[in-house]
C-alpha positions in Angstrom: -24.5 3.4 -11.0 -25.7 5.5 -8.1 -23.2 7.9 -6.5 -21.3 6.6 -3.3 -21.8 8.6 -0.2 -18.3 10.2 0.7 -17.3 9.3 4.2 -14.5 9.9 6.1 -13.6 9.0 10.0 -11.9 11.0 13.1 -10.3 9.1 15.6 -8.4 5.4 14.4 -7.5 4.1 17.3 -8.8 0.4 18.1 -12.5 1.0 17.3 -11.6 3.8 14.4 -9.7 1.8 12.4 -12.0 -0.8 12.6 -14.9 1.3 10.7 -12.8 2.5 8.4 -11.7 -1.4 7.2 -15.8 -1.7 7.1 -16.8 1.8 5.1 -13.5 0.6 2.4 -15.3 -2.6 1.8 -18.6 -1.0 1.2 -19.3 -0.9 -2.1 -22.1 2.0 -1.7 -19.2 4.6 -0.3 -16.3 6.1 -0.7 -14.1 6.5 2.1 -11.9 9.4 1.4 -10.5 10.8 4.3 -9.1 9.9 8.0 -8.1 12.3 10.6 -6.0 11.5 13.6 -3.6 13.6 16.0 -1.1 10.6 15.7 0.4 11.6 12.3 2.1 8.0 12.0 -0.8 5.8 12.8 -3.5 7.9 10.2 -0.8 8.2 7.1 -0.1 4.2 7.4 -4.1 3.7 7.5 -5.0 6.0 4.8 -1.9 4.6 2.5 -3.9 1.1 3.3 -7.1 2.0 2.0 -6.3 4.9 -0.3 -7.7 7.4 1.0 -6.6 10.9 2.1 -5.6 12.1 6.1 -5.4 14.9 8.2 -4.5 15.8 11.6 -6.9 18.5 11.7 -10.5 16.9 11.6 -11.7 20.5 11.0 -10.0 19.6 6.9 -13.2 16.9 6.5 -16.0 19.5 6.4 -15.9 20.5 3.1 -15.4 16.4 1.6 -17.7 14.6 3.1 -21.2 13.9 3.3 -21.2 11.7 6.4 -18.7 11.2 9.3 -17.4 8.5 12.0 -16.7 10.5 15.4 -14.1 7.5 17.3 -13.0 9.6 19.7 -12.2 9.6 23.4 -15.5 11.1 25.2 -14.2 13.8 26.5 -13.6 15.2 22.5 -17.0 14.0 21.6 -18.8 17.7 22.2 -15.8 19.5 20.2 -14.9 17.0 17.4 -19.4 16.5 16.6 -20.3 20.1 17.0 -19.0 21.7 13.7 -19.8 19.1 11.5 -23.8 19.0 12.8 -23.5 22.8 12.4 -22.5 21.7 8.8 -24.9 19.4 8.2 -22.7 16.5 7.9 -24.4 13.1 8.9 -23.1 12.5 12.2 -22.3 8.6 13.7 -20.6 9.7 16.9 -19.5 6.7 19.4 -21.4 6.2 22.7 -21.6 7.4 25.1 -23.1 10.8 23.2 -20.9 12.8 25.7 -19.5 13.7 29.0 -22.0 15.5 30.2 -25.3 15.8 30.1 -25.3 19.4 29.4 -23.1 19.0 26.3 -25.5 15.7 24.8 -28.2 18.2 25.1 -25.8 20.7 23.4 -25.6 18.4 20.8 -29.1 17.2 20.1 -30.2 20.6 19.9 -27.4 21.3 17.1 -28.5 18.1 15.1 -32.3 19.2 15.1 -31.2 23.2 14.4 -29.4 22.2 11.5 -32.3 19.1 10.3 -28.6 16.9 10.4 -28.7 13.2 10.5 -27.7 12.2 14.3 -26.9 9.1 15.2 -25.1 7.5 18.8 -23.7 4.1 18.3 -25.2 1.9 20.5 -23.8 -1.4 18.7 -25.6 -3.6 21.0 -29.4 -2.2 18.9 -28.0 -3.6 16.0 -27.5 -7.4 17.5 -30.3 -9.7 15.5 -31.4 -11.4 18.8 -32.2 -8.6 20.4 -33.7 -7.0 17.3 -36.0 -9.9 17.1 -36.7 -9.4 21.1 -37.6 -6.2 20.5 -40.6 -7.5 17.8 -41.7 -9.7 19.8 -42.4 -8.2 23.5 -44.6 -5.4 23.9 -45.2 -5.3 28.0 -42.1 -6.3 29.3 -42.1 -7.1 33.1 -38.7 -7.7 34.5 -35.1 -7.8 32.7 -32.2 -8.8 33.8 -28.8 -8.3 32.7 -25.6 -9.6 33.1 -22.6 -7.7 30.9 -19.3 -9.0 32.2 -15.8 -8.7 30.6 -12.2 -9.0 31.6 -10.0 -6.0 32.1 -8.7 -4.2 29.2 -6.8 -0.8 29.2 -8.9 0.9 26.8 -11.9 3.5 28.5 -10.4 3.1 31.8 -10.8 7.2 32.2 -14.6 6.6 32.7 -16.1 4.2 35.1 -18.3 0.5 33.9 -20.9 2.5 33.8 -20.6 5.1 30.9 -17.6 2.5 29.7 -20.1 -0.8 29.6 -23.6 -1.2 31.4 -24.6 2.1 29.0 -25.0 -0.4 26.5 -27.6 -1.8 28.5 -29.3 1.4 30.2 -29.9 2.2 26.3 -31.4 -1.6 25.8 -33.8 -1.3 28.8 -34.8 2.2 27.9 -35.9 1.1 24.3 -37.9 -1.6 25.7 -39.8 -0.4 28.9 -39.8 3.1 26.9 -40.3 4.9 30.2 -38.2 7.0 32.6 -37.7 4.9 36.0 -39.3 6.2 39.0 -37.3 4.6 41.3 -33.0 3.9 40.6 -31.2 2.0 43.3 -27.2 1.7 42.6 -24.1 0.1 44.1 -20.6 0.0 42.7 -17.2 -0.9 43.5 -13.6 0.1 42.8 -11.5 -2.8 42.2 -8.6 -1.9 39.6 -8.8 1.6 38.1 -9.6 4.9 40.0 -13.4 4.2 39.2 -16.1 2.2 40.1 -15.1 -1.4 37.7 -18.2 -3.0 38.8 -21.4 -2.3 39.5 -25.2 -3.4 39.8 -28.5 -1.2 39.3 -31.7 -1.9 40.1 -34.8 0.4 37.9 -38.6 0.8 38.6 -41.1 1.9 35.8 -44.1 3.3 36.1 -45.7 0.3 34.4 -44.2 -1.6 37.0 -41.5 -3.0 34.9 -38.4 -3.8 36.5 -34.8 -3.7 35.6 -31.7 -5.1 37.2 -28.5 -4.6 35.3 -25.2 -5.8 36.2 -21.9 -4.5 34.5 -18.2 -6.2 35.6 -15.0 -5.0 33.9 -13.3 -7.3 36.1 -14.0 -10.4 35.4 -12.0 -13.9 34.3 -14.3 -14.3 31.2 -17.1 -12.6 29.1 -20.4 -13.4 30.1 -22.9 -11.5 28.7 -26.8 -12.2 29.0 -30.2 -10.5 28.3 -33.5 -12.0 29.7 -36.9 -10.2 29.3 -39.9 -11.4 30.9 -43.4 -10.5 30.0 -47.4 -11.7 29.7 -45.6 -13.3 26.2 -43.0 -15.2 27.8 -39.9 -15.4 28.5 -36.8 -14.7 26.0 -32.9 -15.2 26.9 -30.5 -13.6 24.7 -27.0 -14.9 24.4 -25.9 -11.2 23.3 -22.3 -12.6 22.4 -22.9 -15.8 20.0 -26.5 -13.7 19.3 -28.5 -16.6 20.2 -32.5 -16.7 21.7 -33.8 -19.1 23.9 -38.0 -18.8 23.7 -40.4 -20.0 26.4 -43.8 -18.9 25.5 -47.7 -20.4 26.5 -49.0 -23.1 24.2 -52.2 -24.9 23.7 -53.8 -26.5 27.0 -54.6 -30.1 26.6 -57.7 -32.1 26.9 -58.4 -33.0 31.0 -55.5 -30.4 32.1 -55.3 -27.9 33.7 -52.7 -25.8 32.8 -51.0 -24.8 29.1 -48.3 -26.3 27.9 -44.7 -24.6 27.3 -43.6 -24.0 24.0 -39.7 -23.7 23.6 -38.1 -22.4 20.7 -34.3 -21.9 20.6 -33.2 -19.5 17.6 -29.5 -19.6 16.1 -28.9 -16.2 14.2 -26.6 -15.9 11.0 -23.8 -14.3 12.5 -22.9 -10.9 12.2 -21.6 -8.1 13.1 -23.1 -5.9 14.7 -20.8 -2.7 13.6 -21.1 -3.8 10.2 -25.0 -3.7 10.2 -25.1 -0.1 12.1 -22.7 1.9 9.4 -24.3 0.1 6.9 -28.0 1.5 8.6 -26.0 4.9 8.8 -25.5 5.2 5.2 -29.0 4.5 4.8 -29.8 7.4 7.1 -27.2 9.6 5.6 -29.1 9.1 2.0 -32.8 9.5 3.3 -33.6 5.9 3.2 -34.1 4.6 7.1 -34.7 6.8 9.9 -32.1 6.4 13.1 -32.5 3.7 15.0 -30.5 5.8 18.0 -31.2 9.0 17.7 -29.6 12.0 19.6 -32.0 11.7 21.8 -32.3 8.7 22.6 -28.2 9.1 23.5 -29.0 11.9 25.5 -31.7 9.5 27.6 -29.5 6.9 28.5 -26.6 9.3 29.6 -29.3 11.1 31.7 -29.7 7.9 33.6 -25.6 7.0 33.8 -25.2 10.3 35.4 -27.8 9.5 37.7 -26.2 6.2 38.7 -23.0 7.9 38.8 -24.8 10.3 41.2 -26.2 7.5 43.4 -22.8 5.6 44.1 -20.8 8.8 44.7 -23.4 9.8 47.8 -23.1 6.3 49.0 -20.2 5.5 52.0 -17.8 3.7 50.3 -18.5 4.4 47.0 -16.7 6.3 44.5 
């Protein structure tokens, strides 16, 4: 039997606790340490699964060979920084960090130090947009839609880094240029921060995004449509489902094609599951990152530009 990878996880609130439940049921690792600041929550967790805990992340260098960073984004630059200097495999939440500066910061670490990076964008890992992806090579217009009702948690940052990043990441993987043109609005409506917001991009290839992003809404609604010279593909991005409108044959005496229409049902999934899973792969030289560093660093270059764009605008925040 091959050794398991050791793993451990900083930060179990809501999202942390949920990787840890997925790394304990892998049978490829062994999860052997959590760290928290809230003694109470991490020694009830780590009693759960068996595992060891710490209040000082600092106590899982020197155990593990790949880490889960869960943390609020403002403790994303400090909590990643000493275990890329270490060489630990690195899965650290999006968005990479605060700042632009410190994702840089970070990237730079990673590649020093030849560690295993990775940002989790869960949204890469969703099998209808993965099969997307295969399939479109010159996409000409996306639209997005990513709405969701209010929730408590992330409401330090704005919809922007909290939600449509998701998206900015999506768009940037598939157009695989930086826009030339960004046009922004935003609105405050509950928090201190903008809680909706809609962006428009131009590509040099003349692609075209326009991404919306609600934090506010009464239900979750969340869409991804790509058109292109292939066709046209609408991804249900919650129930991970692709509708498929493509060019067929032309018939005898007509004058135009055909459509073709092809509506695809996915064996569900989750999507967290499939990316650690893809980390551990990373960790043991087996796949290569399907979100690098860098690609973290990318789309938080253009959130801060958004950010940016609605702050100079009267009556934006």
């Amino acid at each position: 039997m091959s050794k398991k990878t050791r793993v451990g996880v900083v930060g179990v609130g809501y999202l942390g606790q949920i990787h840890a439940k997925i790394y304990h049921s892998m049978p490829n690792v062994d999860l052997v340490m959590l760290a928290d600041t809230h003694e109470d929550n991490v020694s009830k967790l780590a009693a759960e699964y068996d595992c060891g805990y710490t209040t000082n992340f600092l106590d899982l260098i020197d155990k593990v060979d790949a880490v889960s960073i869960v943390v609020p984004t403002s403790a994303h630059y400090d909590v990643a920084q000493p275990f890329l200097e270490a060489g630990i495999a690195t899965l650290l939440e999006k968005p990479i960090a605060a700042s632009v500066d410190e994702a840089r910061k970070l990237v730079d670490l990673a590649a020093q130090n030849e560690t295993p990076f990775l940002i989790g964008h869960l949204e890469r890992y969703n099998p209808a947009l993965r099969a997307v992806a295969s399939k479109v090579a010159e996409p000409k217009y996306i639209e997005v839609h990513r709405l969701g009702t209010f929730v408590e948690r992330a409401t330090d940052v704005d919809v922007v880094t909290d939600l449509m990043i998701h998206d900015l990441d999506l768009v940037l993987s598939l157009v695989d240029e930086e826009p030339i043109d960004v046009q922004a609005i935003g609105s405050q409506v509950i928090t201190d921060h903008v809680d909706l917001a809609n962006v428009r991009l131009q590509f040099p290839s003349g692609a075209v995004a326009n991404i919306t992003a609600s934090r506010v809404s009464n239900k979750r609604f969340r869409r991804f449509r790509v058109f292109g010279p292939e066709g046209y593909y609408g991804v249900n991005l919650m129930d991970q489902e692709l509708d498929i409108v493509t060019k067929g044959d032309t018939p005898e005496g007509q004058s135009f094609a055909e459509l073709e229409t092809e509506h695809l049902v996915f064996e569900a999934e989750q999507p967290l599951q499939v990316e650690l899973a893809h980390f551990i792969d990373v960790t043991n030289g087996q796949a290569m990152p399907m979100v690098t560093g860098l690609q973290g660093l990318r789309a938080l270059q253009l959130a801060e530009q958004i950010q940016s764009i609605m702050r100079d605008t009267p009556g934006m925040a």
